[in-house]
C-alpha positions in Angstrom: 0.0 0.0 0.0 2.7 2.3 0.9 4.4 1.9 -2.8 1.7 2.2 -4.4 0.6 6.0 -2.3 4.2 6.6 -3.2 3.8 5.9 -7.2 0.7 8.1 -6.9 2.4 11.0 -5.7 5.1 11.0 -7.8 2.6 10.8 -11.3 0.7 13.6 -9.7 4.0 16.0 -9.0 4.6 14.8 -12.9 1.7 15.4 -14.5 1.2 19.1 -12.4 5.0 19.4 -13.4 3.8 19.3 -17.2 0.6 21.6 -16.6 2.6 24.2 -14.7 5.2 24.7 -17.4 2.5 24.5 -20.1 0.8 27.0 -18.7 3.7 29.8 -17.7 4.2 33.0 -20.4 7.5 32.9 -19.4 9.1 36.1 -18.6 8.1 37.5 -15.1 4.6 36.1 -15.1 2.9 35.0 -11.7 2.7 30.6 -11.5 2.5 30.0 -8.2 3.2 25.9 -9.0 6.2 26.9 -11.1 8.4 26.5 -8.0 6.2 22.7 -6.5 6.4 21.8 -10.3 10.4 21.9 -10.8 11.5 20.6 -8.1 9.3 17.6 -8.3 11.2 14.6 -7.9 13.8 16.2 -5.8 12.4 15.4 -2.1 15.5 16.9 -0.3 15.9 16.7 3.3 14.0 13.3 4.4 13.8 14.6 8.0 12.5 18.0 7.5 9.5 17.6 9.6 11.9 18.0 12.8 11.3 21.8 13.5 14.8 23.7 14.4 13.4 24.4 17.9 14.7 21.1 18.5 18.0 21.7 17.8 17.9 24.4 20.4 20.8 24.0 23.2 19.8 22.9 26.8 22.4 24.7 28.7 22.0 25.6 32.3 18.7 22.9 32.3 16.8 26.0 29.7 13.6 23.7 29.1 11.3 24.8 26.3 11.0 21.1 24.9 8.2 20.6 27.4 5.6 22.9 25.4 5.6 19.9 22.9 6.7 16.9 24.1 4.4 15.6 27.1 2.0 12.9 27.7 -0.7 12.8 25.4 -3.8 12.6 26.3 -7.2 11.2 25.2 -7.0 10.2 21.4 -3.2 11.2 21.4 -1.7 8.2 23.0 1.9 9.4 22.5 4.0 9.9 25.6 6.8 11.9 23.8 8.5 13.4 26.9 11.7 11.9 26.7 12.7 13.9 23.9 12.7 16.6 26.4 16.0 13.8 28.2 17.3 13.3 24.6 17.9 14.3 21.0 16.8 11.1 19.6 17.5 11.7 16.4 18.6 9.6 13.0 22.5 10.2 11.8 21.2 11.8 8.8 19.4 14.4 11.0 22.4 15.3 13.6 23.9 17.8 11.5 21.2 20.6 11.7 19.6 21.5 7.8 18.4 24.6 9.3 21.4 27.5 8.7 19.2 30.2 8.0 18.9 29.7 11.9 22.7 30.4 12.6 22.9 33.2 10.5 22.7 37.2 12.1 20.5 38.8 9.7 20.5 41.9 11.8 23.0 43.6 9.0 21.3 42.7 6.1 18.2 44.4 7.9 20.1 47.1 8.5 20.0 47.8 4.7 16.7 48.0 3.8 14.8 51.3 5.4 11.5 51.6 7.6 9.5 53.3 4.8 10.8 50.6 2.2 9.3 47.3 4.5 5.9 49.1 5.8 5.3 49.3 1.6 6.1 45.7 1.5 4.0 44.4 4.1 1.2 46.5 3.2 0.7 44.9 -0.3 -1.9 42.4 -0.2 -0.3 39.1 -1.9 -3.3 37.5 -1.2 -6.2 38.3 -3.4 -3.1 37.6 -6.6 -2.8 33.8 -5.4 -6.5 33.4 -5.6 -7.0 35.0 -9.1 -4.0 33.1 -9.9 -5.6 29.7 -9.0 -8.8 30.6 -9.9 -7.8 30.5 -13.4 -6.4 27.0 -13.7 -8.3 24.2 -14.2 -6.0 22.0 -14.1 -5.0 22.5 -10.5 -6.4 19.7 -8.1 -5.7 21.2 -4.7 -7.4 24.1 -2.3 -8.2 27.3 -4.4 -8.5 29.9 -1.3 -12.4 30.5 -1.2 -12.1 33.1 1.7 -12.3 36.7 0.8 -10.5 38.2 3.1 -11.0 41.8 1.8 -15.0 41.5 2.8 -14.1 40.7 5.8 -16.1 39.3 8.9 -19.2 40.3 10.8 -19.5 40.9 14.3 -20.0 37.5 15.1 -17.1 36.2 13.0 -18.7 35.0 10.0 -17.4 35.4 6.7 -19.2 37.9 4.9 -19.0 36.1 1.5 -20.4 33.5 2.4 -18.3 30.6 2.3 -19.2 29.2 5.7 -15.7 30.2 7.4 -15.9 32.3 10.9 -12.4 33.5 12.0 -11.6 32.2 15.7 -9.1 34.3 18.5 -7.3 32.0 20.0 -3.7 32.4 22.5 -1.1 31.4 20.4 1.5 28.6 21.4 4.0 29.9 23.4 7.5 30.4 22.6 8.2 31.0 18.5 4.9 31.7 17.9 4.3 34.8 20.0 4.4 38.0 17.8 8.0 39.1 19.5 9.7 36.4 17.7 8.6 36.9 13.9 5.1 36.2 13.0 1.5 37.2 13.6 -1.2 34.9 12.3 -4.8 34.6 12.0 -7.1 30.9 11.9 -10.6 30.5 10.4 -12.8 27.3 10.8 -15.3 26.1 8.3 -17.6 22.7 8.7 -19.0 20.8 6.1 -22.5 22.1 4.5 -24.2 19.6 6.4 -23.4 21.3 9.4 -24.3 24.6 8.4 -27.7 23.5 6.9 -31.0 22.5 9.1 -32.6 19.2 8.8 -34.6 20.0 5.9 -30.8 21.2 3.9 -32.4 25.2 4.1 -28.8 26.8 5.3 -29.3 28.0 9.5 -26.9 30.3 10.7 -28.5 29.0 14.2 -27.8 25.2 13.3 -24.1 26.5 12.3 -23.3 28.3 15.4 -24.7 25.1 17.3 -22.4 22.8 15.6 -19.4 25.1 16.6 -20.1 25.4 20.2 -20.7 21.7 20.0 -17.0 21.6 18.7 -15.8 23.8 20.8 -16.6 22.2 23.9 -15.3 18.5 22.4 -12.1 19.9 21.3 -11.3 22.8 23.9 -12.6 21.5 27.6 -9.2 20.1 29.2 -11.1 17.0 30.0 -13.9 15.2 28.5 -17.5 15.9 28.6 -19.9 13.2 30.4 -23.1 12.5 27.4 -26.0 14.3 28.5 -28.1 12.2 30.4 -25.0 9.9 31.5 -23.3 10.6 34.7 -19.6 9.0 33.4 -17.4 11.1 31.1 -17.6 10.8 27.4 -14.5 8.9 27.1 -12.5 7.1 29.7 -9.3 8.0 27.3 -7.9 10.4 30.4 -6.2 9.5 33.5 -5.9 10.5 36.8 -7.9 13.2 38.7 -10.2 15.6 36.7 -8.6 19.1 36.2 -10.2 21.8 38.7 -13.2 22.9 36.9 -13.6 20.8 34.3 -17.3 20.3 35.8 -18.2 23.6 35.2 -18.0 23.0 31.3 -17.2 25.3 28.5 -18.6 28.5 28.2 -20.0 29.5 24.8 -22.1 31.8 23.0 -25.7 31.6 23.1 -27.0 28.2 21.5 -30.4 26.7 21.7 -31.1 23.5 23.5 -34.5 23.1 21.4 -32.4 22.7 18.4 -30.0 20.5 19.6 -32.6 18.4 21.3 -30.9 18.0 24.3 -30.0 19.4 28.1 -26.4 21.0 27.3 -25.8 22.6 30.3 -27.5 20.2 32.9 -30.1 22.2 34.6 -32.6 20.0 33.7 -34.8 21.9 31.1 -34.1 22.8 27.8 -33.9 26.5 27.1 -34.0 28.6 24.3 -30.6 29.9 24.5 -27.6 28.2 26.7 -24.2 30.2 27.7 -22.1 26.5 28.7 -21.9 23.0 27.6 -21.6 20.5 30.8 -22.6 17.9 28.8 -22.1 16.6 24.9 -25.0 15.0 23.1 -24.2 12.0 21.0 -24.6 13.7 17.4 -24.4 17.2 15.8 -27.3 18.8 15.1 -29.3 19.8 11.7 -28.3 17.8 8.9 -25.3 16.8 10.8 -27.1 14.6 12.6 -26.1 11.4 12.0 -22.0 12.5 12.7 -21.3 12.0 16.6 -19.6 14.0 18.1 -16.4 13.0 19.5 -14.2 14.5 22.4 -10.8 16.1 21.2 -11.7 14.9 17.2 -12.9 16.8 14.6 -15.7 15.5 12.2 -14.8 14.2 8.5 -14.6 18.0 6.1 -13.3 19.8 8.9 -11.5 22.6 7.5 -8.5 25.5 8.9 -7.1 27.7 7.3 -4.1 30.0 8.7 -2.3 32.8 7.4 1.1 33.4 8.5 2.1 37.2 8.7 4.2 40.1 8.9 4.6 42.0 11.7 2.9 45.6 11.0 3.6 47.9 14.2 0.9 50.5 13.4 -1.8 48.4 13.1 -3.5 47.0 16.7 -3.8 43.5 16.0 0.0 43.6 14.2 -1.1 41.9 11.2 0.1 43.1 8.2 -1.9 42.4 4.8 1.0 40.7 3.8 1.2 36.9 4.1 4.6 35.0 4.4 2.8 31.5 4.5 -1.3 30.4 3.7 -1.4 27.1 5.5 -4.6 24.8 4.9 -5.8 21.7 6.1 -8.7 19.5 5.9 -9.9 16.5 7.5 -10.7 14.0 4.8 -10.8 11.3 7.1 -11.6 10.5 10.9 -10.1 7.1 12.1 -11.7 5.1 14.5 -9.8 5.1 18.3 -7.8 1.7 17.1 -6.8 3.4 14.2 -5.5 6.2 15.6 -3.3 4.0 18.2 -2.2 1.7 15.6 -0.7 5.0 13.5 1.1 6.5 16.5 2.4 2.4 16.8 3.9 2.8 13.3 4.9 6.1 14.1 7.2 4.3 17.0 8.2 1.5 14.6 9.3 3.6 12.1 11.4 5.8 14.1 13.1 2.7 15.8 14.2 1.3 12.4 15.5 4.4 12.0 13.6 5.6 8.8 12.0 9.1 8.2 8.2 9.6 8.5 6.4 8.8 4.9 3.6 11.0 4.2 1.6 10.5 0.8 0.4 12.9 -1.4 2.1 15.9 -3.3 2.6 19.6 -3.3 -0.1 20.0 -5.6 -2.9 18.3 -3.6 -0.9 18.4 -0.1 0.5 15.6 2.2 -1.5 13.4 4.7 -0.6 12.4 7.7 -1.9 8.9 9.6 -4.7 10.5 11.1 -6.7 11.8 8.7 -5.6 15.5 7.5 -4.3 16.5 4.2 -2.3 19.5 4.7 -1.5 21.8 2.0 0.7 25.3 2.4 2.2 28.4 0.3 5.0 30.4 1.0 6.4 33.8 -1.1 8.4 33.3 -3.7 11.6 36.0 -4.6 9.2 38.8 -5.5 6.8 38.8 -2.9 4.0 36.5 -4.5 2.7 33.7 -2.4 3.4 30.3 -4.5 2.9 26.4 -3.7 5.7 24.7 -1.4 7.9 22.3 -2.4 7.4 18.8 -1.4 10.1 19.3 0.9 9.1 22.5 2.4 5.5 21.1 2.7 7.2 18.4 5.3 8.5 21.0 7.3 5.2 21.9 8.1 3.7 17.8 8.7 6.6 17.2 12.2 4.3 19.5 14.4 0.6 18.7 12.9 1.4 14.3 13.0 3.3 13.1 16.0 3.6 15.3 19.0 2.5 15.0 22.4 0.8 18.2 23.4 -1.9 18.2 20.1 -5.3 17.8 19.8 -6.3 16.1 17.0 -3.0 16.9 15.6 -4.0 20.7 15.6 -3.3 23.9 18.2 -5.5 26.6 17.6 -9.3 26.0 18.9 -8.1 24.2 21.9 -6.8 27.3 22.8 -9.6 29.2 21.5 -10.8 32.3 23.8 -14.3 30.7 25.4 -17.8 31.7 24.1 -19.0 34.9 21.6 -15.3 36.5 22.1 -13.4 33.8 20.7 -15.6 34.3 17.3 -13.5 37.0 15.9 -10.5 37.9 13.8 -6.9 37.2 15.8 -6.5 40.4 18.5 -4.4 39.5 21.3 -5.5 42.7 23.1 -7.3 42.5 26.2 -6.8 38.7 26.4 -5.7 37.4 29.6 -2.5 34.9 30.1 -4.4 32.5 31.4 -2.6 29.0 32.8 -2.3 25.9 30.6 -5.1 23.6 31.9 -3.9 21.6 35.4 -1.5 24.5 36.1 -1.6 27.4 38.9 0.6 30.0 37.2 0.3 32.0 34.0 1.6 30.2 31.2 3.8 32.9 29.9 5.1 33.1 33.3 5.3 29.1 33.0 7.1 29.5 29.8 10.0 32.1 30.8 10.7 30.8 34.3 11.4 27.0 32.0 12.8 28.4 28.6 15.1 30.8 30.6 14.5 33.1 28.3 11.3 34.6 25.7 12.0 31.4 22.5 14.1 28.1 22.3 17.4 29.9 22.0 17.3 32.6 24.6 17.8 35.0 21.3 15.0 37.5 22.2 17.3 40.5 23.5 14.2 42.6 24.0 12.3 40.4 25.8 15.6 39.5 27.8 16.3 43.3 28.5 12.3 43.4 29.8 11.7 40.3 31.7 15.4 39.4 32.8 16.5 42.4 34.0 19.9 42.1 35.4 19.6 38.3 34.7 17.0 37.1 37.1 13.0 36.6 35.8 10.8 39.5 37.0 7.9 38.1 38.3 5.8 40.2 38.9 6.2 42.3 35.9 4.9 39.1 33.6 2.4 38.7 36.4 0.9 42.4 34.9 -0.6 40.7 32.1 -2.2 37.5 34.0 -5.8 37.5 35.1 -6.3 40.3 37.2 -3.2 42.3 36.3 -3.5 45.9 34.2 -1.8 44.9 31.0 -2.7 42.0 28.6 -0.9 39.3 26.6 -0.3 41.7 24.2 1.6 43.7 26.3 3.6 40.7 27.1 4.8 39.2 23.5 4.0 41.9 21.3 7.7 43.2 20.1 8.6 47.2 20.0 8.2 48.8 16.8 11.5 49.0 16.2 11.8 45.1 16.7 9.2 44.2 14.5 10.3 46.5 11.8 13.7 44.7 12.3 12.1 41.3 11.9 10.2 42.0 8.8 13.5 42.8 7.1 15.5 40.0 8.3 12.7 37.8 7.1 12.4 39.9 3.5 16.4 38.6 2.7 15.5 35.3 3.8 12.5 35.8 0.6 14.8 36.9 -1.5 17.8 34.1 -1.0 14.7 31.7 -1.6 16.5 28.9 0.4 13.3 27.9 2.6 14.9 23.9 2.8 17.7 25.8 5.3 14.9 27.0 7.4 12.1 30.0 7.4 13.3 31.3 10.7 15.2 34.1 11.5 17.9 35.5 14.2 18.9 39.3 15.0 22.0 38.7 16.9 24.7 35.6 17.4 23.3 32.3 16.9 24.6 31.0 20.6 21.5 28.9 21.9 21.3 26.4 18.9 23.1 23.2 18.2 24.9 22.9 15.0 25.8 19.0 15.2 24.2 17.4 17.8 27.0 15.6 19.3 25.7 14.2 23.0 22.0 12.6 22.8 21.2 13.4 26.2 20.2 17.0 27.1 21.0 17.3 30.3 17.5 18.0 31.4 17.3 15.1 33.2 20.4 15.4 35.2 19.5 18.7 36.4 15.5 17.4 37.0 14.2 20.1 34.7 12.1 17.8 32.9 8.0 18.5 32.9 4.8 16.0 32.2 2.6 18.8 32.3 2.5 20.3 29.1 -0.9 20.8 27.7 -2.7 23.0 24.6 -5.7 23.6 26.5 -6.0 26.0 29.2 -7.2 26.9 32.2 -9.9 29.8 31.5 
């Protein structure tokens, strides 16, 4: 089976190889497969799904391994923890493939000027990729449907209606936080079945049910009990429920006389429900026959995820110009053996020693073991967003297939801000840094007191210079931006203008060299905290007991 998924990829990369170059004017016209489509056949770096954050050095027990590897819970079986003791990794993969990462950009940002990258980033490279795909019929994968220039409603709803609804969520700590490169934004759509009543007539009211349905499967830190049933809905999690966890999630106003059912437990069924304490067996409307499963999404599931520039003046800090469009859908939702016999295989194949297989191509994306195809596009030289390489797609498939922390493989909606105010675009301003669920401090605090430091390689000077002042962690000024403190979490990782302007035009050279297989990250400053051979498996961690089980995407609102 695996041979013949790998022959199938390879005669789709060929035959989107001969389309692409059919279909380019030559010259300087825009084909974003040109890049995908020449170097099919060239797969590159077998282990490019281990991200460079794990290539960062250990020294003085720094810990931000924990964010990732932990023990999984429910569906995600995989205790991965003792990568946080040891760089487990092949021969081929010792040497670190990411030197983008060990280069100091700072000078060749020094060369381009403030007015020159607020013109870049403020060109919308967007809108071109979907004219640009729009146009080819030939092209099997995701055409972007979402018009982002219409924008969103007050409830989060796309306003051209093509069923996505943006969600604010607290991104991941640690490289993800605006301070160290990138804003981004996430949007959820469900198949038309959930969007549509049972007679198929499309309900906006059957469509917000669904979500808040989802939202409590995939973003309560422990599993629902059915309603009517006093046990939970799966007996996937060990140990003691976390504090709260029977108060249910808080959402925005759903009816219980569509869904049928007593979601919050009171014992009547109202026309308009703030908190789920307990899942019914199906979706509603014409998803009715789908159940509904704790920490899985349903079949069609779709994200999308926009990975930005840093724009200073505007509040959010997302700039209109992308550096990635990342896309996934669920296309198919193993059963609970299934997905413990992949994370087996997963186990198997790394202690034969061979690199994770993922079929598909660039042109229709890769899939992982568990049911999503992911697809992704990246800038080419000029600015223009075109498809990744199969190569460059694996980068992307090491975080989203086998990793402890996940849910369903995915980050975002587990850490989705509860109820009506987590149904709108990504604005980090006037969310709280709440803990990660089972944990008494803040998370950011969590994170810096660990990490020693604001990312993986203790490289965030400014963040450093704030929170380390003289060295030591300052409590109680990250403790400003936890529940009730007087700043924000935006006040916490959001850089200074100057830094993000910085950032931009570090990341602008690495556009321009086009060398995305040597990494997509940047550095302002010496590259001191990463390996660049990994010479000693263990890490130290465990020698100087800094290693942590508790790592967890959901969190403690």
């Amino acid at each position: 089976m695996r041979d013949r998924l790998l022959s199938a990829s390879l005669a789709i990369a060929a035959a989107s190889a001969v389309l692409a170059g059919g279909a380019s004017c030559g010259g300087d016209a825009y084909d974003p497969l040109a890049t995908a489509a020449a170097r099919a056949g060239h797969p590159g770096n077998p282990e490019a799904s281990i991200p460079p954050m794990c290539y960062a050095t250990t020294a003085g027990g720094a810990n931000g391994c924990w964010t990732c590897h932990t023990t999984g819970l429910g569906p995600n079986t995989l205790a991965d923890h003792e990568l946080q003791r040891a760089y487990s990794f092949s021969d081929a993969a010792r040497r670190n493939p990411w030197a983008n990462l060990l280069e100091d950009l700072s000078a060749a940002a020094a060369r381009t000027s403030d007015a020159e990258i607020l013109d870049y980033i403020r060109e919308d490279n967007y809108a071109p990729l979907r004219r640009a795909l729009a146009a080819r019929a030939d092209y099997p994968g995701y055409v972007p449907d979402l018009d982002l220039e219409a924008g969103f409603d007050d409830e989060g709803f796309a306003r051209d209606g093509s069923g996505f609804r943006a969600v604010r969520y607290k991104p991941f700590p640690g490289s993800f936080w605006p301070t160290n490169g990138s804003a981004g934004d996430v949007f959820i759509r469900l198949p038309a079945a959930f969007r549509e009543d049972a007679s198929g007539a499309p309900s906006r009211e059957v469509y917000k049910l669904n979500l808040a349905l989802l939202e409590a499967a995939i973003a309560s830190p422990s599993p629902l009990p059915r309603a009517g049933e006093a046990r939970p809905a799966s007996t996937w999690i060990a140990g003691p429920r976390p504090a709260g966890a029977d108060a249910g999630r808080e959402v925005e106003p759903v009816s219980e006389v569509v869904a049928g059912v007593d979601l919050d437990g009171d014992g009547a069924i109202s026309a308009a429900v703030t908190r789920i304490r307990r899942l019914p067996a199906r979706y509603a409307g014409g998803a009715a026959g789908v159940p509904v499963r704790a920490w899985i999404y349903p079949r069609g599931t779709e994200l999308l995820h926009s990975v930005r520039y840093l724009d200073p003046d505007r509040p959010a800090l997302l700039a209109a110009r992308m550096k990635e469009l990342r896309y996934a859908r669920k296309v198919d939702e193993p059963d609970d053996w299934a997905i413990s016999r992949a994370y087996e295989r997963e186990a198997d194949e790394k202690e034969e020693g061979r690199p994770p297989f993922y079929a598909g191509a660039p042109e229709v994306g890769l899939r992982n073991a568990f049911g999503w195809q992911i697809q992704a596009f990246i800038e080419d030289e000029q600015g223009r967003l075109r498809l990744q390489t199969a190569e460059e797609h694996r980068a992307c498939m090491g975080c989203h297939s086998a990793v402890g922390v996940t849910v369903d493989h995915t980050f975002s909606l587990a850490r989705k801000v509860p109820g009506a105010a987590g149904w709108r675009h990504q604005d980090l301003r006037g969310m709280p840094d709440v803990p990660q669920a089972g944990h008494a401090e803040p998370e950011v605090l969590t994170y810096l007191r660990r990490a020693r430091g604001a990312d993986d390689y203790r490289a965030n000077a400014e963040m450093l210079a704030r929170f380390f002042p003289g060295g030591a962690l300052d409590e109680a000024e990250v403790r400003r931006g936890a529940p009730g403190g007087d700043r924000d979490l935006a006040y916490l990782v959001a850089p200074s203008r100057e830094r993000a302007l910085l950032l931009d035009k570090a990341y602008r050279a690495l556009v321009r060299a086009q060398r995305f297989e040597a990494g997509r990250d940047i550095m302002l400053g010496p590259a001191t905290g990463i390996l660049r051979v990994v010479e000693i498996e263990s890490t130290g961690l465990a020698e100087a007991q800094r290693v942590y089980l508790d790592g967890r995407a959901h969190l403690a609102w």
